[in-house]
N, C-alpha and C positions, 0 to 999 in steps of 0.2 A: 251534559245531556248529548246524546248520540244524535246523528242529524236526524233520522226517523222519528224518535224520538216527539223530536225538536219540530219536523214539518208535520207532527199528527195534532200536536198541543192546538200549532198556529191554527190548523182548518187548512193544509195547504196538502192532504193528502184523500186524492178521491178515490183511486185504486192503485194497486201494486201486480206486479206477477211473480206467481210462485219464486220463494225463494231472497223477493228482494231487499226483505227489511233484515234477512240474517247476512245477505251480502255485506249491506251499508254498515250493520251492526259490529258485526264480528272480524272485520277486514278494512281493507282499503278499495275502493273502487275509483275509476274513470267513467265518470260521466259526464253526457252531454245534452244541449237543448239546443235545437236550431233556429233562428231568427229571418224570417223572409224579409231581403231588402226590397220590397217595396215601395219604398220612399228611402229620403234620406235621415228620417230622424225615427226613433223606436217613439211609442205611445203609452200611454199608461199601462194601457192594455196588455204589453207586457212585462210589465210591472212583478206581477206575481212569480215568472217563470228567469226574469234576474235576480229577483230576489234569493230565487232559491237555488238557482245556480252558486252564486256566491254564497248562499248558507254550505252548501254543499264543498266549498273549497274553505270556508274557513273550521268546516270540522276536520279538515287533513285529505279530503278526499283530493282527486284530481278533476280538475274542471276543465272541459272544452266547451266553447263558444263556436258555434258553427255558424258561418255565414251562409246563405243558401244564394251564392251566384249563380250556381247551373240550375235548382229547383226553382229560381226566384224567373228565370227563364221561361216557364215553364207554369206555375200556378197551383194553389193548395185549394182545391175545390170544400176543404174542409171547413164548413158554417157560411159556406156561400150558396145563393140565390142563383148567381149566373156565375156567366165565364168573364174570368178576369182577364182585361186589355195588359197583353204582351206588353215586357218592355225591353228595349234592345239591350245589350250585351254594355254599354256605355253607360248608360242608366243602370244598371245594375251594381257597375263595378264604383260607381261615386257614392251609389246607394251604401254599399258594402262600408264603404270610408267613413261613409259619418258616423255609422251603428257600430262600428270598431270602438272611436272618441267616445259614445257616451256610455259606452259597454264599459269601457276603462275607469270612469267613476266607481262602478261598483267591483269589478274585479281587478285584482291585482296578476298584471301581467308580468310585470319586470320584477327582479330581487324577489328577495325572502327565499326560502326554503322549499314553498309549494306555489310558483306561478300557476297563473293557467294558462289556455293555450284558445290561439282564434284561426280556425282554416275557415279555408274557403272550397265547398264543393265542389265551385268549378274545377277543378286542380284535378278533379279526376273523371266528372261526369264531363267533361268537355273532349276528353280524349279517347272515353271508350266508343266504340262503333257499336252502331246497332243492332249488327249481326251479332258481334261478339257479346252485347246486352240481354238479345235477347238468349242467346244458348246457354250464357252462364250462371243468367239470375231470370228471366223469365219465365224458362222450364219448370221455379219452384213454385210457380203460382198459379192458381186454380183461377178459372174466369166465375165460378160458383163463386166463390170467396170474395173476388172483389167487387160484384154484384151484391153481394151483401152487407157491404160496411156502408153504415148509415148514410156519410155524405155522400153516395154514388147513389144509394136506393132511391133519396129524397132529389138527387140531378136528372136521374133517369124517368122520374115522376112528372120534374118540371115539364113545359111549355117547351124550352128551349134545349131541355136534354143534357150532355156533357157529352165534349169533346171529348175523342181519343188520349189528346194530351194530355188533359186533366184526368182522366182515366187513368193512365199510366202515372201520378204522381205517387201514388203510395211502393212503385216498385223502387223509382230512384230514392226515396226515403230509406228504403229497405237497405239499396244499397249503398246506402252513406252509415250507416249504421255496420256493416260490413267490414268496408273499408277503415272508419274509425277504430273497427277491433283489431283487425290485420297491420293499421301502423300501430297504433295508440295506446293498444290492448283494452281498447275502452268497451266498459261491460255493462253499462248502463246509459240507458236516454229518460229525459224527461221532456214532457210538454201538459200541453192542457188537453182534457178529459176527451177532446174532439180526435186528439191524437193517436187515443189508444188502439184503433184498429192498424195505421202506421207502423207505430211503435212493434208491438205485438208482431206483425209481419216482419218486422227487423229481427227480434228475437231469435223469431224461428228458421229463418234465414240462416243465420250464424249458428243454430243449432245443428241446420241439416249439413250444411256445407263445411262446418268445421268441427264440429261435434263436440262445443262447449257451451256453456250456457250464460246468458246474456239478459238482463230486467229490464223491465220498465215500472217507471212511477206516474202518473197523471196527477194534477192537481185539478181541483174542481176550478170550472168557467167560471169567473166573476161579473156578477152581475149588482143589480142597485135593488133596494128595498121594493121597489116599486117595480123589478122585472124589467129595469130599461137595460141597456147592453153597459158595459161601464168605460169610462170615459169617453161619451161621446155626450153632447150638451147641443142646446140649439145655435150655438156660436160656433160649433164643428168639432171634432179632434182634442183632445190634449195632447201636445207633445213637450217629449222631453227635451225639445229645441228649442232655447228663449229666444231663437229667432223667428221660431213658430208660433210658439204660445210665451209671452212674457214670464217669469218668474213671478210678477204680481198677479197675473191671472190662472198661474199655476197654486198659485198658496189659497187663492181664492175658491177653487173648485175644491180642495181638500177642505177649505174651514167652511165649507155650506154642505156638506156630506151628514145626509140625516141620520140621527140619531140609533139607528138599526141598524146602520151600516160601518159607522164609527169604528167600533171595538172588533171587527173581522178585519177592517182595513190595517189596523195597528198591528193586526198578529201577521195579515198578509206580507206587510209592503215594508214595518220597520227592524229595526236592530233591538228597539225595547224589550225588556226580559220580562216572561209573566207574570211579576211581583210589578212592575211597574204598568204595565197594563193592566192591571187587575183592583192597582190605585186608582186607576183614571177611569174604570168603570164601577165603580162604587161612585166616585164625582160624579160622573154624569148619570145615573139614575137619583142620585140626591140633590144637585143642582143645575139639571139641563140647560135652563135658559144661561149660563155661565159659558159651555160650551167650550170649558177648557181640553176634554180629550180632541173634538175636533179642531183647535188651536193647536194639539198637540201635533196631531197630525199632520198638520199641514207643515209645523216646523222641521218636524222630521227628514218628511221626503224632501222640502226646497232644499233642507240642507245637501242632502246627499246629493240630490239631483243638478242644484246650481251653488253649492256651497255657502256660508257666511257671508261672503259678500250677497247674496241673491236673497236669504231670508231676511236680513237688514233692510236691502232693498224694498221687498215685496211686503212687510213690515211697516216699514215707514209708510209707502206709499196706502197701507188698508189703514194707516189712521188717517189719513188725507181725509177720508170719507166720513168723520167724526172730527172734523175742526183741526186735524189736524196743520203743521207751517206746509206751506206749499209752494214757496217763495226757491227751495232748495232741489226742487226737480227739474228733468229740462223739458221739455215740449213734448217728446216723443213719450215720456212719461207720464204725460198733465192728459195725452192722446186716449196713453191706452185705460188709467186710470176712469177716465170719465165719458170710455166710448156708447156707454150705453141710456146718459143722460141727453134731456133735449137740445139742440145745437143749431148755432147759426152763425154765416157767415154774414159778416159786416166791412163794405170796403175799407182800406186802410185810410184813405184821406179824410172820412168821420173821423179817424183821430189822431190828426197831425194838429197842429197848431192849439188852441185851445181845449180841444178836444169835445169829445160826446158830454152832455150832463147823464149823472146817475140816472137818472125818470126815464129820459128819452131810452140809455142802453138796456133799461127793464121792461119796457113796452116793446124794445124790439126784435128782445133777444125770447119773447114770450113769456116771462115772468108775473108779469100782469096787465091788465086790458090798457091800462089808463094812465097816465101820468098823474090823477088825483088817487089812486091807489098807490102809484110808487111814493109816493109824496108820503101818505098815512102809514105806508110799510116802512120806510125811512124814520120815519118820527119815532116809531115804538123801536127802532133798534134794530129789527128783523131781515136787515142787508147785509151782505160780507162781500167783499171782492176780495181773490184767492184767499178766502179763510179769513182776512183780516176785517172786522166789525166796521164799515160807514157811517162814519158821525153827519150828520145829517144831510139834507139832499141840494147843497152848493156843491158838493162833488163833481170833479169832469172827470170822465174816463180817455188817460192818453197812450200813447203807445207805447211806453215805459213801463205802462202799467202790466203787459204782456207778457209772459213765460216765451223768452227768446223772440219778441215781438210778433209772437205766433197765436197763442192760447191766453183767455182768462177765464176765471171760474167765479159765477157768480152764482151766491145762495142764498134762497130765498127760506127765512125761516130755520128750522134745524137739519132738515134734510133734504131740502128740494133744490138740485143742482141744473145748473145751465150754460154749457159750453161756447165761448163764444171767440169765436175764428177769426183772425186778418183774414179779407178775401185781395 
C-alpha cells in the first residue's frame, strides 16, 4: 500500500493540495514536518505527526526532521490563546538535543539505504538579515493574507492581540520550506490541520520564486471523545520523557483511553496493519469490559516509545494494583505507582526496634477509625502489607519491612491502597 494510501485508511489525512496524493503515489518525494523545541522532551501530542513522518520514510520516501531552533525563537501563535514566553537561544539548542534522542526511536537516521535527515532552522534563519528577509521573501506576501489565516484572525480578536513576532511566524515557515527545496529538493511538508495556512504559504513561495511545485498534507488535530485536547490529563502533559512521565504512567494513560477513541488511536499512533486492527475492534465491541484493544495500545506505543524493557516494566508495575509481588520494585517505583492513593508520613523511630503493631499502623495511616476495626479487618483476612496477606493482628510493622526503607503499601480489602512513608 502506497503511503496515501496507507495515511487515508489510518484517519490520518485531513487535507492535501493539488496534486499531492499523485506526487506521494507515482514517485518519490522529500518530505518534512517541523517540531518546535519547546521544551526538552516531544509529547504525545505529537505523536500523530512522527508517526507519519516515519510512515512516510519507510514507504521509500525521504524523510526530514526539522528542528525549529530559529522558529522555536520566535513562537507558532498557531492554537494559542496568547503569546508564548520567549526562550533564549541556550534553551532552545538543549531543547533541540533531546527531540533529536527521541525522534531517533522512530526514524532511522544511520545505515540502510533511505536514512533520514534532522536540520536545524537555525543554520539559516540565524544568518539571514532582515533587510535581506524582508526583500527576498516578504515582498511575496500580502498583509490581506496574513490577516486572514485563522490563528492571526482569532489573535487579533483577542484582549491581548499578537505581537508582530508572532505575526511574522508563518513567513519564516514559509521560508524554511524554501530553503529545504533549494538543499534538499524537498517537495513536501506535513503538519496538523492548524498548519495548513503555513504550509500552503510555503507552497506558494516556492512556486513563485522558483517555478516548481511543492504539496502539503495535513493530518486532522487529535482530540479525545469527549472534545478534551489529547494528552493532556489533570496530572499535566504526557511526555515521551520517562524522566517526565514514568513508562508506568505512560502505559497507563493509553490502557484507560475510552472506548471511542481506542480503534482511531491504533490506526493513528501504531505499526498494526488493518487486519489486526480490525481484530481488536470486533473484540472490543463484543467484549468491552476485557479492554484487550486498549491493552493493545498501550503495549504498542511503550514499546516503541521506551522499548521492552519499559512495557515489562510498566507491566509488571499495573499488576501491582491487582495483588500483584511488590517486594521486586524500588521506591521510586512503589512512589510513582501509588502516587494517587491516600499517604502518610510516619517518623522512622515508630519503627526501629520492636516496631509499630499492625492496628496502631492502620489507624494512622487512615485506614480505619479504630483499633477494634483493625482488629475485626485483621480477623477476616482483609489486610495486606506490600501485597502480601497478614495473618493476624500480633504483627509489628519494622523498618525492613520497607521498599528501600522508604515506602510500604498497605491494603485494606481488594482495592483500597495506603501509602505510608519514613518521615
Amino acid at each position: 500500500m502506497n503511503f496515501f494510501d496507507e495515511q487515508t485508511w489510518r484517519g490520518c489525512i485531513h487535507d492535501s493540495t493539488e496534486g499531492a496524493r499523485e506526487a506521494v503515489t507515482e514517485g518519490k518525494v522529500t518530505g518534512y514536518i517541523g517540531f518546535d523545541p519547546t521544551a526538552d522532551s516531544l509529547h504525545v501530542g505529537s505523536l500523530l505527526q512522527i508517526m507519519s513522518l516515519a510512515r512516510l520514510q519507510r514507504a521509500g520516501h525521504k524523510a526530514i526532521a526539522l528542528v525549529g531552533g530559529g522558529t522555536g525563537l520566535i513562537g507558532d501563535p498557531s492554537g494559542k490563546s496568547e503569546e508564548r514566553k520567549l526562550l533564549t537561544k541556550e534553551q532552545v539548542q538543549l531543547n533541540a538535543e533531546g527531540i533529536k534522542n527521541q525522534l531517533s526511536r522512530f526514524l532511522e537516521f544511520e545505515g540502510g539505504e533511505n536514512p533520514a535527515q534532522m536540520v536545524n532552522n537555525l543554520e539559516w534563519l540565524g544568518e539571514i538579515s532582515f533587510v535581506d528577509f524582508l526583500r527576498d521573501v516578504g515582498k511575496y506576501f500580502t498583509v490581506n493574507n496574513m490577516l486572514a489565516k485563522e490563528s492571526v484572525k482569532r489573535r487579533i480578536e483577542s484582549e491581548d492581540g499578537i505581537s508582530f513576532t508572532e505575526f511574522s511566524y508563518s513567513l519564516l515557515q514559509a521560508y524554511d520550506f524554501l530553503v529545504l527545496h533549494d538543499r534538499y529538493q524537498c517537495n513536501l511538508q506535513m503538519g496538523g490541520s492548524d498548519q495548513w495556512g503555513n504550509i500552503v504559504s510555503g507552497s506558494n513561495l516556492i512556486r513563485r520564486l522558483r517555478q516548481q511545485k511543492a504539496y502539503g498534507i495535513v493530518s486532522p488535530l487529535v482530540t479525545t471523545a469527549s472534545g478534551t485536547k489529547f494528552g493532556k490529563t489533570e496530572a499535566g502533559t504526557i511526555w515521551l520523557d520517562a524522566n517526565r512521565t514514568s513508562p508506568y504512567r505512560f502505559y497507563q494513560f493509553f490502557v484507560n483511553t475510552d472506548d471511542a477513541d481506542t480503534i482511531p488511536y491504533l490506526k493513528y499512533f501504531t505499526w498494526l496493519s488493518q487486519e489486526e486492527i480490525s481484530e481488536l475492534e470486533v473484540e472490543l465491541k463484543e467484549n468491552p469490559g476485557r479492554r484487550q484493544a486498549q491493552q493493545r495500545l498501550a503495549t504498542e506505543l511503550t514499546r516503541i516509545v521506551h522499548g521492552d524493557e519499559g512495557v515489562e516494566k510498566a507491566q509488571n508495575a499495573s499488576k501491582v494494583l491487582f495483588g500483584g509481588a511488590i517486594e521486586g520494585l524500588k521506591a521510586a517505583d512503589v512512589a510513582d505507582i501509588f502516587q494517587d492513593v491516600p499517604s502518610t508520613s510516619i517518623a522512622r523511630s515508630e519503627f526501629e526496634g520492636e516496631g509499630m503493631p499492625i492496628p496502631d499502623l492502620m489507624v494512622n495511616s487512615g485506614a480505619v477509625d479504630s483499633k477494634g476495626a483493625a482488629r475485626r479487618l485483621l480477623q477476616q483476612g482483609g489486610v495486606s502489607l506490600n501485597n502480601n496477606k497478614v495473618d493476624g493482628f500480633e504483627r509489628r510493622v519494622v523498618l525492613e519491612d520497607f521498599i528501600e526503607n522508604k515506602y510500604l503499601v498497605l491494603r485494606k480489602g481488594r482495592k483500597n491502597y495506603f501509602l505510608i512513608q519514613v518521615g
